[in-house]
C-alpha positions as CSV (number, residue, x, y, z in Angstrom):
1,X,1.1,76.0,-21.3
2,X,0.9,79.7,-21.5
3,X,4.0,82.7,-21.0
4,X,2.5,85.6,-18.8
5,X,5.2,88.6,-19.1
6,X,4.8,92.4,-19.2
7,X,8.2,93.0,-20.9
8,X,8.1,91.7,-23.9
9,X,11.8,91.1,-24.5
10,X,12.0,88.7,-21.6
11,X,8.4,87.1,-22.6
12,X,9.7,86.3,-26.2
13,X,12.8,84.9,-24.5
14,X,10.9,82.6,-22.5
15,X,9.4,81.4,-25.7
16,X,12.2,80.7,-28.0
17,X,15.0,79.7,-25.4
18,X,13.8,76.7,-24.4
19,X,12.7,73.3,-26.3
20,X,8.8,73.3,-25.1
21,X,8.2,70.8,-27.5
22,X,10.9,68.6,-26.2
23,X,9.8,68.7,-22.4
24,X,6.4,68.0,-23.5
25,X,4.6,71.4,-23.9
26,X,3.0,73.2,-26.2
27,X,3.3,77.2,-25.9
28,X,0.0,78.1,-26.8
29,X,-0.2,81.4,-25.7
30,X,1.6,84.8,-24.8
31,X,0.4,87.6,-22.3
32,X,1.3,90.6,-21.0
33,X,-0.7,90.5,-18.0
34,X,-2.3,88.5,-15.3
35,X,-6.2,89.6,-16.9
36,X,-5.3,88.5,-20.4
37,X,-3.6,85.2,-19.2
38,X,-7.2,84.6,-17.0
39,X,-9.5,85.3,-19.5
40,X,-7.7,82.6,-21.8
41,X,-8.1,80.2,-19.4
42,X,-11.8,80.5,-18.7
43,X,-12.2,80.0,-22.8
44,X,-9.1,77.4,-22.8
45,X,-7.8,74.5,-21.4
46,X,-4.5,75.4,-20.0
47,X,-2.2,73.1,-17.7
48,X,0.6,75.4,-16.5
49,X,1.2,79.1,-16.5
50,X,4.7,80.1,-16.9
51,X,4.4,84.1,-14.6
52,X,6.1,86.9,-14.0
53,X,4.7,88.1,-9.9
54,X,4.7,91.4,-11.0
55,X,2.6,92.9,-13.6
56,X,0.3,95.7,-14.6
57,X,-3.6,94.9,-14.3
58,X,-3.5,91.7,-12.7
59,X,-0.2,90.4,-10.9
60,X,0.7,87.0,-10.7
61,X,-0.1,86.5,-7.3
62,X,-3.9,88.0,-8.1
63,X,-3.8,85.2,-11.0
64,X,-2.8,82.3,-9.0
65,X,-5.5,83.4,-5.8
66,X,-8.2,83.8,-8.3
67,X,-7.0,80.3,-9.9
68,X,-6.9,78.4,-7.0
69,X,-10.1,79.8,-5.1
70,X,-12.0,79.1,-8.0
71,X,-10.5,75.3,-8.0
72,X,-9.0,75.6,-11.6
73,X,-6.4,73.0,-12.0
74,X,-3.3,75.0,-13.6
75,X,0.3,74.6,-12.4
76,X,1.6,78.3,-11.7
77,X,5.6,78.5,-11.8
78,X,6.4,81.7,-10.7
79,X,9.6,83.9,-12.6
80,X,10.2,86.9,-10.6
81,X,13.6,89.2,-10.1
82,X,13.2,89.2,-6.8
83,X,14.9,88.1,-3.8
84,X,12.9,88.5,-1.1
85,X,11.0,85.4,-0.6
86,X,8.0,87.2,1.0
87,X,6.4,86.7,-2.7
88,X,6.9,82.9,-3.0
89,X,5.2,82.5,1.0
90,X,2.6,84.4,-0.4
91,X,2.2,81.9,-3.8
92,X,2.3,79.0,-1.4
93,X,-1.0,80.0,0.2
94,X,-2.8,79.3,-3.3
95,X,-0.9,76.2,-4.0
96,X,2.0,77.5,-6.4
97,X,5.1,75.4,-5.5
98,X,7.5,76.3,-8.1
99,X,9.3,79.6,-7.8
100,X,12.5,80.8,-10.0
101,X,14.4,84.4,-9.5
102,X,15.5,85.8,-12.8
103,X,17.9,85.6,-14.6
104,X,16.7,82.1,-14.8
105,X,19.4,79.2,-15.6
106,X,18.8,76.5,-18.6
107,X,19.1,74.1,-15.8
108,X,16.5,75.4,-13.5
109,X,13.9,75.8,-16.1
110,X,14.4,71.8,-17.5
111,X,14.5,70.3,-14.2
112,X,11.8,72.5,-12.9
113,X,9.3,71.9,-16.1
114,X,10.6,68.5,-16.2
115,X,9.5,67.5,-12.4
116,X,5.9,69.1,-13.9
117,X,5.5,66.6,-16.8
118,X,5.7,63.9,-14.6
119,X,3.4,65.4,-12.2
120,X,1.1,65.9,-15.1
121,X,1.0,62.3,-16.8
122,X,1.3,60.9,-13.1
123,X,-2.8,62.8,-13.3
124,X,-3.6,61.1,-16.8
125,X,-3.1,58.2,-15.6
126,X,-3.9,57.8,-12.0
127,X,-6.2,61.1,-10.9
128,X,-6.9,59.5,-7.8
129,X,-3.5,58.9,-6.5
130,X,-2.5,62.2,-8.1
131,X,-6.1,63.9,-5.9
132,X,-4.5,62.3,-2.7
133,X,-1.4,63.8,-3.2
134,X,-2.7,67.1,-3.6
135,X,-4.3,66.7,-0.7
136,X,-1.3,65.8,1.4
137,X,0.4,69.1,-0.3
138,X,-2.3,71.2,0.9
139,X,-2.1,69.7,4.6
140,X,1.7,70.4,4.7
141,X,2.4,73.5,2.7
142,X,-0.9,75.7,1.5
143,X,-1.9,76.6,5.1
144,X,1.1,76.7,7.2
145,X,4.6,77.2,5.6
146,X,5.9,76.4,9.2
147,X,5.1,72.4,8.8
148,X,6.8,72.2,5.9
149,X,10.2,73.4,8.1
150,X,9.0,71.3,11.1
151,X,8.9,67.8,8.0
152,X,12.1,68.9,7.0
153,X,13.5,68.9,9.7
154,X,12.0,65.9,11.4
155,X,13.0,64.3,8.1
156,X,16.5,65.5,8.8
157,X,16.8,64.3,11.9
158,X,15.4,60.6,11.1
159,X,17.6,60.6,7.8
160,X,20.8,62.6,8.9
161,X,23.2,60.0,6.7
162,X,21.7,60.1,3.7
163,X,19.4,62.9,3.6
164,X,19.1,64.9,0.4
165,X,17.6,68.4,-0.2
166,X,15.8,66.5,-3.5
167,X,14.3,63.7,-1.1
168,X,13.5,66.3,1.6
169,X,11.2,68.4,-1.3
170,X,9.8,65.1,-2.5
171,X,8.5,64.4,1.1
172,X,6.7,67.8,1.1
173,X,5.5,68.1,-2.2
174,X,7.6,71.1,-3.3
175,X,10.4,72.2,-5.8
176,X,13.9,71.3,-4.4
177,X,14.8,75.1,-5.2
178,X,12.0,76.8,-3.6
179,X,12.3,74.5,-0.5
180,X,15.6,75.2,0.0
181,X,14.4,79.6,-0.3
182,X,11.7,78.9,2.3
183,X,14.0,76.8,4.5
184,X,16.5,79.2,4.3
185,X,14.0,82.3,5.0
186,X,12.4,80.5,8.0
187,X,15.6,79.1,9.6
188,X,18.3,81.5,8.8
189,X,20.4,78.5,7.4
190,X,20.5,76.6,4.1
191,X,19.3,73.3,3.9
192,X,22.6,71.6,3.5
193,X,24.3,73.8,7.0
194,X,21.5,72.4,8.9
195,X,22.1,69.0,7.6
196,X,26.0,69.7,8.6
197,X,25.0,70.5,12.0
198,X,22.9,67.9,12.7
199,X,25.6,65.5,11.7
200,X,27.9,67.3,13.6
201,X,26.2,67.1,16.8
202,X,25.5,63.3,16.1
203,X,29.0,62.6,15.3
204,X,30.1,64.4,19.5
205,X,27.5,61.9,20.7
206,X,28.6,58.7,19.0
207,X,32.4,60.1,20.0
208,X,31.5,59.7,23.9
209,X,31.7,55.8,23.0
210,X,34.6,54.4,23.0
211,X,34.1,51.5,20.9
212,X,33.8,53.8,17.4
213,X,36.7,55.1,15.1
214,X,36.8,57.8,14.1
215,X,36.3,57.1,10.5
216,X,33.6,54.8,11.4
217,X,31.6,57.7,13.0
218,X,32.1,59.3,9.8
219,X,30.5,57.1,7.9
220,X,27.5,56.7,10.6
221,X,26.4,60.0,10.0
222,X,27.3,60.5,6.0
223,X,30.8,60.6,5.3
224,X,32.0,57.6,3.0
225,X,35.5,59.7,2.7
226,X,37.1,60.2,6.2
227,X,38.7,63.2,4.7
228,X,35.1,64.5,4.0
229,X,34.1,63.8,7.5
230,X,37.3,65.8,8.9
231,X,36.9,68.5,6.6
232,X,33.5,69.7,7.8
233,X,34.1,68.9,11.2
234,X,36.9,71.3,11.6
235,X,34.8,73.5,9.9
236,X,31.9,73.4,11.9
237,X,33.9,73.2,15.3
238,X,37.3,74.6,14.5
239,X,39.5,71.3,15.2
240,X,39.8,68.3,13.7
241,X,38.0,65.1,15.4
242,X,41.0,63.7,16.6
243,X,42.3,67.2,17.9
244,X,38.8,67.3,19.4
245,X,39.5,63.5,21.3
246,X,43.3,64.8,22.4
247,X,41.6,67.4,24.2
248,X,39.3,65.7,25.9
């Protein structure tokens, strides 16, 4: 892997912080700038590039366009400061699926580089499967961001008791952390308020029969812990269920 940085405090911070060696990687390379980064990979073989969207000469959104309409197999994980996710949407159209905002957490980085390694040695050994894949990705996310909201949800709605935000990226082919910016930025909610509501609006229709507890509507739509299930009813419609069943 290569480290494509313009400040060079944060680019040799990239380098030493965390255990490349350990996750699999070898840092073979350091750049200031999109150009340089390019010019060792025509020369090189390179499987991820660790960026920075914003750099002199060539940006890393120029790096990954150029990379991916030229059909160069490299990973791009994006490292940007900022917030607005109007970069990542942009990444997503050449195929980068992995975005983090500085200041980046240990965490983050291991899980994120970790979910790569197994991408990577899932292509070693099966290229095929891992060429379908790819394909699927591109048919969900590359072209159209708004599929991979319309999956989600689907999936959502299918999967409303045990739904996950980690199961939910694995279905689309993405990073649980930059699904969960994209969902947020096309729905105005976070993954796991949308989950709440849809439960929430299960749990009215299931208390119209008669024959259900309470706690064993809880449990139908992903609350093992009654208390859980009260909890976030009350907070989503500002009584508790059986407040809710009084009244009716």
């Amino acid at each position: 892997m290569i480290i494509v940085e313009d400040e060079s405090e944060i680019r040799q911070g990239l380098f030493t912080c965390f255990p490349w060696n350990k996750l699999g990687f070898e840092v073979v390379g350091l750049f200031e700038n999109g150009k340089q980064a390019l010019d060792y990979i025509l020369q090189n073989k390179v499987d991820v590039v660790f960026c920075d969207i914003k750099m002199p000469v060539m940006s890393g959104i120029d790096l990954a366009r150029v990379l991916f309409l030229n059909n160069i197999p490299v990973k791009v994980v994006f490292i940007s400061g900022y917030q607005d996710f109007e970069f990542a949407q942009k990444a997503m159209k050449y195929g980068v699926r992995y975005y983090i905002t500085k200041p980046a957490t240990y965490d983050e980085v291991i899980e994120i580089f970790g979910l790569i390694k197994k991408e990577l040695d899932l292509q070693s050994k099966n290229p095929q499967t891992h060429s379908e894949e790819v394909k699927k990705q591109d048919l969900i996310s590359i072209d159209n961001p708004e599929n991979v909201i319309e999956t989600v949800k689907e999936y959502i709605k299918r999967n409303y008791k045990e739904a996950t935000l980690e199961d939910a990226a694995k279905l689309v082919y993405m990073n649980p952390y930059y699904l969960s910016r994209l969902f947020k930025c096309k729905t105005g909610k976070n993954f796991s308020d949308y989950l709440m509501e849809v439960r929430m609006r299960k749990a009215l229709e299931l208390m119209k029969i008669p024959i259900y507890k309470l706690h064993e509507i809880g449990e139908m739509v992903g609350y093992k812990n009654p208390k859980n299930f009260t909890r976030a009813f009350k907070k989503y419609f500002g009584k508790s269920p059986s407040e809710f069943v009084q009244e009716r």
